[in-house]
C-alpha atoms as one frame of an Amber mdcrd trajectory, in Angstrom:
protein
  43.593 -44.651 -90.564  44.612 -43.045 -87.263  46.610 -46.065 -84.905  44.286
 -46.846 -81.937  45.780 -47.606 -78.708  44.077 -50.191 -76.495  46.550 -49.895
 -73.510  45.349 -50.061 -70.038  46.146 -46.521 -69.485  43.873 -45.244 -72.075
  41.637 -47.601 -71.042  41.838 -46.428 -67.657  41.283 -42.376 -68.968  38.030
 -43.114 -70.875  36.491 -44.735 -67.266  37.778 -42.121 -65.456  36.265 -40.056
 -68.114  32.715 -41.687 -68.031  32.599 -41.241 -64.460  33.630 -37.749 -64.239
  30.567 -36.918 -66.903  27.881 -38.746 -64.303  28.026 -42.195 -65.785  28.011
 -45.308 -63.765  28.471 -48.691 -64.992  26.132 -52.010 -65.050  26.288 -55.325
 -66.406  24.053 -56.394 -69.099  21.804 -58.580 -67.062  21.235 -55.541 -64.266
  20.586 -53.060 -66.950  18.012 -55.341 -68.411  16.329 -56.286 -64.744  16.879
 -52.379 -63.669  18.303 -49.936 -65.717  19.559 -46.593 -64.639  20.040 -43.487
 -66.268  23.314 -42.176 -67.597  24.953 -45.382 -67.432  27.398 -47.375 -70.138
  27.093 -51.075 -70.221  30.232 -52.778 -70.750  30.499 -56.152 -72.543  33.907
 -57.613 -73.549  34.422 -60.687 -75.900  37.644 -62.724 -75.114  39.023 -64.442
 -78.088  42.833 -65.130 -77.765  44.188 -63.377 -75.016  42.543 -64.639 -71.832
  45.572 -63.223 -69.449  44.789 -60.006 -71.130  41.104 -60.482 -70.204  41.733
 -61.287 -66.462  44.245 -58.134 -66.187  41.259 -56.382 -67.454  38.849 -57.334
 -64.959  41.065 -57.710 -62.431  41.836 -53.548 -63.111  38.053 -52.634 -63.630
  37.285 -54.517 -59.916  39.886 -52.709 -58.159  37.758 -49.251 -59.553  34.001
 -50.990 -58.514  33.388 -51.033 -62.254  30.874 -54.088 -63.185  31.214 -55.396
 -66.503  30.593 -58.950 -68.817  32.643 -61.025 -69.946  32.255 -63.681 -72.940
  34.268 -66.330 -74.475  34.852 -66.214 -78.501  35.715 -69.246 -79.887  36.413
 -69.834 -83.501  37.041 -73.047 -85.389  39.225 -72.274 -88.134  39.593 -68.676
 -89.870  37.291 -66.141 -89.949  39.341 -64.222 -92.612
C-alpha cells in the first residue's frame, strides 16, 4: 500500500484543486436546505486529536471554506 500523507499542505493542494475545477464548498445542513451544483461537502470526524481539528478549521476559515465538524468518542477499543 502506497503511504498517504495527510499534511496540511496536501491538504491545502486538493482545495486549491477543487476550486480551480469550479467546485465550491457547503456544509451538510446548507447542502441539504439548498444544494448547489459542482460542490464537495466536507464533513470531518474528530476522534483524538482535537488541536489537530482546530488547526484544521482554523486553516479552511482563513480560505472561506465551510465545513462540519463532529466529535468521535469511543469507550474502549474498537480493534
Amino acid at each position: 500500500m502506497k503511504d498517504r500523507d495527510f499534511t496540511l499542505e496536501i491538504y491545502s493542494q486538493l482545495l486549491s484543486t477543487l476550486r480551480k475545477a469550479g467546485y465550491s464548498f457547503q456544509r451538510v445542513e446548507d447542502f441539504i436546505q439548498k444544494p448547489v451544483d459542482r460542490v464537495v461537502v466536507l464533513r470531518h470526524d474528530v476522534d483524538l486529536r482535537n488541536w489537530a481539528a482546530i488547526r484544521l478549521a482554523k486553516y479552511e476559515a482563513s480560505k472561506g471554506i465551510k465545513s462540519k465538524y463532529g466529535s468521535v468518542h469511543f469507550i474502549g477499543s474498537v480493534f
